[in-house]
C-alpha angles and dihedrals in degrees: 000000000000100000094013128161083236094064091058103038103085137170117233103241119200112225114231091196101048109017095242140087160245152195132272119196122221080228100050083057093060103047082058102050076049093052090042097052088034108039128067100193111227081238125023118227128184098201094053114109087340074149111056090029085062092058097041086059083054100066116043109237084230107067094045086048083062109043083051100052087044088059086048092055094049101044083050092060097038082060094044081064098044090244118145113230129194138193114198130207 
């Protein structure tokens, strides 16, 4: 998922700290719905990435699963026919 669409599509965050605010990565969404089914923390703590864990419930891993295996598909086909493609940020 080295180039992938999910690296690029990104949700605008406001920052409660600063007033700001920054970018979340589909990807990034999906690596936390990964570390949430995957990972069991040494100490459990309520208040670590609530953030970012509020956003991730908001949008269903599967859909991003998919989105991301459907890039996959296409920039494989694009290389099967020798076509460069490119995804901008």
């Amino acid at each position: 998922m080295s180039d992938s669409l999910l690296r690029y599509a990104y949700i605008e965050q406001p920052c409660n700290a600063c007033g700001g605010s920054y970018r979340v990565s589909l990807q990034e969404i999906l690596m936390e719905h990964r570390l949430h089914d995957e990972w069991q923390p040494a100490r459990p703590c309520g208040t670590c990435s609530l953030e970012s864990r509020q956003l991730m419930w908001r949008i269903p891993p599967e859909l991003v699963e998919s989105l991301g295996a459907a890039w996959e598909r296409v920039a494989q086909a694009a290389e099967d026919v020798q076509l460069g493609l490119k995804v901008g940020a």
